[in-house]
Every structure is written in C-alpha cells, then in structure tokens.
N, C-alpha and C positions, 0 to 999 in steps of 0.2 A: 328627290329626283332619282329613280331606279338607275344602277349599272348597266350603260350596253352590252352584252356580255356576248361571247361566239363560244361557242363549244366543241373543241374536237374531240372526241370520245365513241370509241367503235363497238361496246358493250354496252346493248340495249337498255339492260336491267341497271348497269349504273351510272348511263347515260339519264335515263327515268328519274331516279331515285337524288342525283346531283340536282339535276332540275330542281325538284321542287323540295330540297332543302337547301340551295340557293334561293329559291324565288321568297321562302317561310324568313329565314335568315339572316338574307341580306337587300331584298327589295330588288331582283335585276328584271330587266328588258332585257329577254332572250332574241339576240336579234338573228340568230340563225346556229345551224349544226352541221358539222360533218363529222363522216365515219372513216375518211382517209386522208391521204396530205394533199395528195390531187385535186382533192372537191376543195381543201380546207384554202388550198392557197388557191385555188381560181375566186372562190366566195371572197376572200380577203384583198383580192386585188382588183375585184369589181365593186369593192364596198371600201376603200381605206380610210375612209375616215367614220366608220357609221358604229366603231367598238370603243369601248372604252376601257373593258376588258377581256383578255382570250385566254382561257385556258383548258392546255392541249396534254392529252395522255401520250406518252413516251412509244408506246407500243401498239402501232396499230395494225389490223390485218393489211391493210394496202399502204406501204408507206411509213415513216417514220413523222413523230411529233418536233423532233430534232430540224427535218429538215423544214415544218412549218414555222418553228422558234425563227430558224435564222432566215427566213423566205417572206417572213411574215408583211414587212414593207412599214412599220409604224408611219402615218401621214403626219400624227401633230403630237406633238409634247402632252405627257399625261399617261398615254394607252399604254397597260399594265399588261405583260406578259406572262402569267404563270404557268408554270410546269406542276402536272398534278397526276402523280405515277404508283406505282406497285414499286419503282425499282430507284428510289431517290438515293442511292448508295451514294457517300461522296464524290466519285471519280465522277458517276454522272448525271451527278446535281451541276458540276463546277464545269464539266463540259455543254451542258444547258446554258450555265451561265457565259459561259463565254460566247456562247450561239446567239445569246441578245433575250435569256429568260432576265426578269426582274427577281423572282423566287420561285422554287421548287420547295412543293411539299410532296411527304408520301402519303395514299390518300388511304391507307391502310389504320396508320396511327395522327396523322397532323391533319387531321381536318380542321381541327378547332384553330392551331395557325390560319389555317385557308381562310376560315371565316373570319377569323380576328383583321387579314390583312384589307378584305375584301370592303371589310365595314370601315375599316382605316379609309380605303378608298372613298367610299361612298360619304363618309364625314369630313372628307375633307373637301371633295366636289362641294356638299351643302355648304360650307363656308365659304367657297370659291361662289355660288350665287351660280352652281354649275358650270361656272365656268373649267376647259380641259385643266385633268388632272396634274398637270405639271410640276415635277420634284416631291412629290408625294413619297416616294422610296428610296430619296435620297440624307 
C-alpha cells in the first residue's frame, strides 16, 4: 500500500525530481503539493486525515515550513511529519522538532535517511494490514 504523502516544496526542479524518486523508491500516493505555508496549511486543514506522510522544505518563498510543521493539525495517530531542508543545522533541526517535526533531514546529504525512514514507514503500515501508522518513530 503506497505512502499518502503531501509535499511542500517551492523549487520546481526539486520538487520534480523528489517526486519521482519518492514514487521509484518508496511507492507514494502523491496526494497533493504546495509552494507556500498558505496554500500548504489550507490543503492540510481541508484534508486531515487524507496524509500519512508530509514533508515540508524550511524555506520557502511565501511563508515558512516551520510554521506548516507546527499548523499542520495531525487528525490520527501514525502521520509522519518530516522536515527536508538545505539548512538541517542543529539549532534548527531541534527547533523543528520542537514545532511537532518527527525528523529532519538535510536533503543535500541524508537523502538515503529520508528514504530509509520513509520505507520504515511504508513497512510497517504493510504489517499493520495498513492499518494508521501509529508509534512507528517511537
């Protein structure tokens, strides 16, 4: 059973390119995209339970990924939050996390995390009989 996944990401070209080595990868159902937090938290608050995973670039032209992390509204136990930046420096990885990210990668060098944790997810829904991913990252 594919990832529901939502993507915030405001660069076309690695918006593109994430796509469809998430979709080679890890198997997702892209269930939608935005370029700013505006669009990303109206989509996420007309749709709360329709992701099972989000993940949101740090810097975008309109808006910050920061304020979709903590806006974002999780509806059910399981949905995975990741943070996936240029600028995963400690101070603000740990202040992601405190905003309600599950993990932060830099998408420069940890992609292979990204994907490692993504198919974590994905294998553990299959055992769950898809049932939501709950305590997966605990």
């Amino acid at each position: 059973m594919p990832l529901s996944t939502f993507l915030v990401e405001d660069n076309a070209y690695i918006r593109h390119n994430l796509i469809a080595a998430m979709e080679d990868e890890i198997d997702i159902d892209l269930v939608g995209t935005a370029t700013t937090e505006e669009d990303a938290v109206a989509w996420l608050a007309e749709n709360p339970g329709a992701w099972d995973l989000l993940v949101v670039d740090l810097f975008l032209h309109e808006g910050s990924g920061l304020g979709i992390v903590k806006r974002c509204g999780r509806s059910r136990p399981g949905q995975c939050v990741v943070v996936l930046t240029n600028y995963a420096t400690g101070e603000i990885a740990d202040w992601a996390r405190q905003l309600g990210a599950d993990a932060v990668f830099d998408k420069a060098v940890e992609l292979d995390g990204f994907f490692a944790l993504c198919a974590s997810l994905k294998e553990k829904g299959r055992e769950r009989g898809g049932e939501p991913l709950e305590g997966l990252l605990s």
